[in-house]
N, C-alpha and C positions, 0 to 999 in steps of 0.2 A: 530556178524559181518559176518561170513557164511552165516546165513540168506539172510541176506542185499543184499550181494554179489552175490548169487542166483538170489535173484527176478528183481537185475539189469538187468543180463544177460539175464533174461529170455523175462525185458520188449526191451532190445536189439534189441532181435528174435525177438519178435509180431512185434515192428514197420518195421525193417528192411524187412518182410516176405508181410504186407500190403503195403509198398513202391514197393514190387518187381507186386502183386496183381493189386495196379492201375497201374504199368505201363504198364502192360500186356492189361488189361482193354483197357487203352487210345489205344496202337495198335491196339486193334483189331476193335473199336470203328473206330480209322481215317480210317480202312482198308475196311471197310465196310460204308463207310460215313460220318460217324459223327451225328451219332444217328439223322437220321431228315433231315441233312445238304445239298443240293444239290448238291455241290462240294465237288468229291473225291479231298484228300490228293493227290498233285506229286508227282509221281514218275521219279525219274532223269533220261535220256535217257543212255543206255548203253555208256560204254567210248573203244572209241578204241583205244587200247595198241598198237604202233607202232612202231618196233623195227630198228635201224641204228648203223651203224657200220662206222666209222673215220679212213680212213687209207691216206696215203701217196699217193696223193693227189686228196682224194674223202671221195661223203658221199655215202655213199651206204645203201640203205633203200624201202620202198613203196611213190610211188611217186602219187597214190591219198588216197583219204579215204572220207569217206561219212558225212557229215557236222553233228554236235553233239560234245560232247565231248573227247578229244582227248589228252594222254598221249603219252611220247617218253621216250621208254629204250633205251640209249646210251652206246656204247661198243667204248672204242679205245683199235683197234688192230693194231693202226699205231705204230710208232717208237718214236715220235715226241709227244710232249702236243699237245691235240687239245680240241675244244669243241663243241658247237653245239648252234647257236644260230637263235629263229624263228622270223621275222620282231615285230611279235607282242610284244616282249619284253621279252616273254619266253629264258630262256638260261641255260643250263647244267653249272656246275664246270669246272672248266680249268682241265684236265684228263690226267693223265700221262697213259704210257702203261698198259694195263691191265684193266685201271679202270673203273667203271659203274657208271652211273648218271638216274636216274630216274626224269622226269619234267611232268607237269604237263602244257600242252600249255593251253589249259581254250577251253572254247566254239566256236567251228570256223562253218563260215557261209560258204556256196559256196563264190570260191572265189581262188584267187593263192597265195601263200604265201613263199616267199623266205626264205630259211636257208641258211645258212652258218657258216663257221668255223672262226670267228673272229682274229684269234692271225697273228699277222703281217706276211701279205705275203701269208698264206695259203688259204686265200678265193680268189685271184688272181692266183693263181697255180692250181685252180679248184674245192675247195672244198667250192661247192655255188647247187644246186639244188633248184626243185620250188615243191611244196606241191599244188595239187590241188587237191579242195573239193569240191565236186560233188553229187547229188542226182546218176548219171548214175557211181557211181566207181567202178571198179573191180577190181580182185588184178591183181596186176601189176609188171613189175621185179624191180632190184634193179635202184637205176639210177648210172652212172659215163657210163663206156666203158669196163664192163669185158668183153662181148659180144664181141668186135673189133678183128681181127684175125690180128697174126702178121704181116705177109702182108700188111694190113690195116693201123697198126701202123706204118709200117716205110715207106711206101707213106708219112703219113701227116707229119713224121718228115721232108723229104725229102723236102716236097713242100715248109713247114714253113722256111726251111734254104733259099732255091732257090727263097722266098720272099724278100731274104733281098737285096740291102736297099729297104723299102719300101717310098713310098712319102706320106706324111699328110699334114694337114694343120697347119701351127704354127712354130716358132723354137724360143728357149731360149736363153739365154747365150749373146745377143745381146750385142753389148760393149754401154755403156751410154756417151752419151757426154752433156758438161753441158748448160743449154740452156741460160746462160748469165756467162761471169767473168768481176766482176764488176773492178772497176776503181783499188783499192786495191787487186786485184787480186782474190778476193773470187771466187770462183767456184759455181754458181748455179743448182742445179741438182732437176728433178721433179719425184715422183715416185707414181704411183696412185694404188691404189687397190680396185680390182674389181672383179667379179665372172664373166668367161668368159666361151665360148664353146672351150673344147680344145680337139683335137684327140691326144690321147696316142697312138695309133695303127691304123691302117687300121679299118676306120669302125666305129670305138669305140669312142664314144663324150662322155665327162664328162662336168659338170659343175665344173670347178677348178679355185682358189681363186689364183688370179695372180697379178702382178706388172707389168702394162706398158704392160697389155695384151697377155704376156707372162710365161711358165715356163721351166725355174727358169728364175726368174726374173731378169733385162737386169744386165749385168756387170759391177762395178765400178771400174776404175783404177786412181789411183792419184799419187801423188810424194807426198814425205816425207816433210812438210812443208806448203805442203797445206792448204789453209782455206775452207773449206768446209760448203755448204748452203743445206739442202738436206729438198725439199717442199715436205710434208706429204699428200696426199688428199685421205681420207677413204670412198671409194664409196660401201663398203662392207655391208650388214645389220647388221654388229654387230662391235662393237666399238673395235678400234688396237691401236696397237703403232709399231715400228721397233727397235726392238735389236740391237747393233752394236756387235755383238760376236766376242771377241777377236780382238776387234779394243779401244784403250784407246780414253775416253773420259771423259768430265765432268761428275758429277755425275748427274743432272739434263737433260743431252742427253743420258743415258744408254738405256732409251727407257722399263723402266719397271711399266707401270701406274698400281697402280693409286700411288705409291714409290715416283717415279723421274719426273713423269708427270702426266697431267690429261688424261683419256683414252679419243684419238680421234673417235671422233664419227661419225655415218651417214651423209657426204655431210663438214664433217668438215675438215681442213689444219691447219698441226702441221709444224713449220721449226726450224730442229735439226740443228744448226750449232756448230761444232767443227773444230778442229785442227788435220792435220794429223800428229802425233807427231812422230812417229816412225812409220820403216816397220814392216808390217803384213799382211800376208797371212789371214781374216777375212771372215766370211758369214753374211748376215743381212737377218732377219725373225720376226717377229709378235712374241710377247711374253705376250700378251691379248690373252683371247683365242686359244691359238697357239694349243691346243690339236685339234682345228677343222681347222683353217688354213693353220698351216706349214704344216703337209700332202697333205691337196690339194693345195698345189702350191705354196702358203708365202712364196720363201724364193730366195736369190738371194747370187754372189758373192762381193766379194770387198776386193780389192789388193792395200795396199799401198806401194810404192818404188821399187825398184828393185828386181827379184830373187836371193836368197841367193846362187846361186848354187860355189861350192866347187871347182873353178878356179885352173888349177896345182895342185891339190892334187893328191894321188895315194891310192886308198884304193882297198883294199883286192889284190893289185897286178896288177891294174888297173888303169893306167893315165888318168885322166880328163885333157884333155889341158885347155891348159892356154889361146888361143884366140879360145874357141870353140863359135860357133853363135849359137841361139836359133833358127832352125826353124819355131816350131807352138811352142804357150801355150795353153795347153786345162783345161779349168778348167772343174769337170766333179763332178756335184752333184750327190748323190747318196738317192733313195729313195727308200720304200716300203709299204708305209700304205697309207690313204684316196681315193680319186677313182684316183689319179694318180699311186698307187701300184708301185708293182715291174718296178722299169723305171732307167735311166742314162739320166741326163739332161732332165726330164720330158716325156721322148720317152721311150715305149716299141719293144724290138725285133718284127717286122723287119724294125721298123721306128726309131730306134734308128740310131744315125749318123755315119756311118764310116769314119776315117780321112786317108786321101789319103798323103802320103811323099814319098820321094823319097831317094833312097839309100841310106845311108851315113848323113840323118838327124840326130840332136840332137835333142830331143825334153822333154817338162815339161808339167807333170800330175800334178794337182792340184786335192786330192778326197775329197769332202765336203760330210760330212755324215747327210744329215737333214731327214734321215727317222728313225725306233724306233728299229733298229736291228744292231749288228755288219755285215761288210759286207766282204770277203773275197779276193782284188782285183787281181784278174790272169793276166797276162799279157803271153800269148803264146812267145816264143822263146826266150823276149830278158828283162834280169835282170833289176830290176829298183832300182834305187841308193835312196835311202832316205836320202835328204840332208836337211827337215824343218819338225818338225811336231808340228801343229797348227801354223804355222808361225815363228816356231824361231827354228834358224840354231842349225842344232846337232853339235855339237864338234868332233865327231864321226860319220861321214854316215860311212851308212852300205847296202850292195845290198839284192834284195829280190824278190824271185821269186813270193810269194803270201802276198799282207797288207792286215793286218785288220784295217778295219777302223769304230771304233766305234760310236753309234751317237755322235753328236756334234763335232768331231774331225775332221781335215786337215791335211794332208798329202801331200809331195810336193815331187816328184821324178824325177830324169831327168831319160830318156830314148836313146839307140844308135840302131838306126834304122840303122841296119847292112847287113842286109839279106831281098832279096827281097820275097815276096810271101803276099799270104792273111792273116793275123793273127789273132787268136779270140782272144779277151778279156772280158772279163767278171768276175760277182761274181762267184765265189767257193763252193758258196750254189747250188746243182744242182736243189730243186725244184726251184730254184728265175731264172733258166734260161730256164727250159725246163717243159712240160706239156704232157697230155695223146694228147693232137692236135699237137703235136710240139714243136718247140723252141720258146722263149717270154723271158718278164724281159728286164733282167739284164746280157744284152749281145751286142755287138758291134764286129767290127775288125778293127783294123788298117792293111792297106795295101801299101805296101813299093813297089815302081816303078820304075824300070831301068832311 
């Protein structure tokens, strides 16, 4: 049995020793041509290792490289997850502090190639650079603005404020009025969707998926009791439907195809008719699709009945009268992802809208959250009472100096415009309002007037 066991082993070694023989052999054979063959074996063109760095809010890295093959070490040294993603489809791990991702982008040709930091909000706050590959490259610095001297920096904060308001082209929020009420009273309303040219900012044109050639899409207001006709017509390249979110309806108008309907398609008219059975503070948006939609633009308001607001009550010490009037109601959407980004009511700082009142207004925030982040609403000087949220009356308001308003959620506040001056309002996320160029986002002022 020893024997045996031996000359196993032994025939083990001989083949394993002649396996390691040819394949030494075959290398050196491809290495030198292939006994005969006119074509050498390729050899793969060196890879260049290119190293970036993620931080609050920038990529900081080599902004050419010489066309060939090309790897990226990624470091976030930011505070925040970030990650790093190249047009081509290359993309790191979502990275918490500290962490490292090695990727592998594949073969690039001359040519430009955008990266960016995908995670909601932060490729709009600046973290986007462009990769160009070039026979002519040399090394080059990092990109963002370490370079920029303080000085520098607080000019362009300076100017970006002294921008605002700025003038674009476009505005949202338009109130809808219905284009027939039929004999029975039915309310006919038309809503079309379409991929339009829209400026978010000075300058800035996206193509954004709108309603009625706006974003957010025009505003619907009805009474409690209403019959409602609402004509669907999808001029988009890919087939919708319209949510009624946190508004009741039949189960076959919820507006969730291919569930409750068939999805409307290219050039196709869907008509949702319901009832408006009760009040609610409501938003309507695409829920086909909606991951490429409601970002860029799908999405609009709609208010059935009157505001719930908490007539003679007295909370925290605080009398709400009993015959106070509503100056303005601003309903005020809230977004941060698709090419609409960081915006309020579709506008980016300094074309976001400032609303003008005058001393001694009351006035009602409505915050619709249709972007993919919680949002932190500040309102400078003056407390805002929360008397509805998602549309139904708290039992308890309560005042508050900063909401959060999560996606999909509303929020209804009155405001006492008490004090005159300029006042900013904005998210509480400071990248969502400000940048290495300035102020942007997710910022407005209400300004109160003698």
């Amino acid at each position: 049995m020893a024997d045996s066991t031996k000359t196993f082993d032994r025939a083990l070694w001989f083949f394993g020793a002649m396996g390691a023989f040819v394949a030494a052999m075959a290398l050196v054979v491809a290495i030198n041509g292939g006994g005969g063959s006119e074509a050498a074996a390729e050899v793969p063109g060196e890879v260049s290792n290119l190293s970036y760095e993620l931080t609050e809010f920038a990529i900081l890295g080599p902004q050419e490289v010489r066309p060939g093959p090309v790897s990226f070490e990624v470091h976030n040294s930011g505070s925040a997850i970030h990650n790093l993603v190249v047009e081509t489809g290359a993309r790191t791990a979502d990275l918490n502090t500290g962490e490292i991702d090695l990727i592998d982008v594949g073969d690039l040709s001359e040519g430009e190639y955008v990266i960016f930091c995908d995670i909601p909000g932060h490729r709009e706050a600046g973290m986007e650079a462009t990769l160009v590959v070039s026979e002519d490259a040399a090394e080059v610095s990092a990109t963002g603005h370490e370079d920029m001297t303080p000085e520098q920096a607080n000019q362009m904060m300076i100017d970006s404020m002294l921008a605002f308001p700025a003038e674009t082209e476009g505005k949202g929020n338009q109130p809808l009025e219905p284009v027939e009420v039929k004999a029975d009273g039915t309310k006919v309303f038309e809503l079309t969707a379409e991929i339009i040219e829209w400026e978010v900012e000075p300058g800035k044109f996206v193509d954004a998926w709108a309603y009625n050639g706006q974003v957010p899409g025009p505003w619907i207001r009805v009474d409690v009791g209403d019959q409602l006709e609402v004509h669907f017509t999808n001029l988009t390249p890919m087939a919708s439907d319209i949510h009624w979110h946190g508004i009741s309806t039949p189960n076959n108008m919820d507006g969730v195809a291919p569930y409750t309907q068939d999805p409307v398609y290219t050039g196709e008219t869907f008509v949702y008719s319901f009832a408006a059975e009760r009040p609610a503070i409501g938003m309507y948006h695409a829920h086909f699709h909606s991951q490429i939609s409601v970002p860029n633009g799908m999405f609009g308001a709609i208010i059935i009945g009157d505001t719930p607001i908490p007539y003679g009550e007295t909370v925290s010490g605080i009398e709400i009268p009993e015959d106070l009037e509503i100056a303005h109601e601003i309903p005020m959407v809230l977004n941060d992802a698709g090419v609409i980004g960081l915006s309020l009511n579709g506008k980016s700082f300094p074309a976001t809208e400032p609303y003008v009142v005058n001393e001694g207004d009351w006035l009602v925030y409505h915050y619709y959250n249709e972007g993919l982040q919680v949002h932190p609403m500040h309102q400078h000087q003056f407390p805002q009472l929360v008397f509805a949220k998602d549309g139904i009356p708290l039992d308890v308001p309560f005042w508050a100096d900063t909401i959060n308003v999560a996606p999909g959620e509303r929020y209804s506040v009155l405001v006492h415009a008490d004090r005159v001056g300029t006042w900013v309002w904005h998210c509480h996320i400071l990248n969502h309002v400000e940048r290495d160029t300035g102020m942007f986002g997710m910022v407005t002022a209400l300004i109160v007037q003698e």
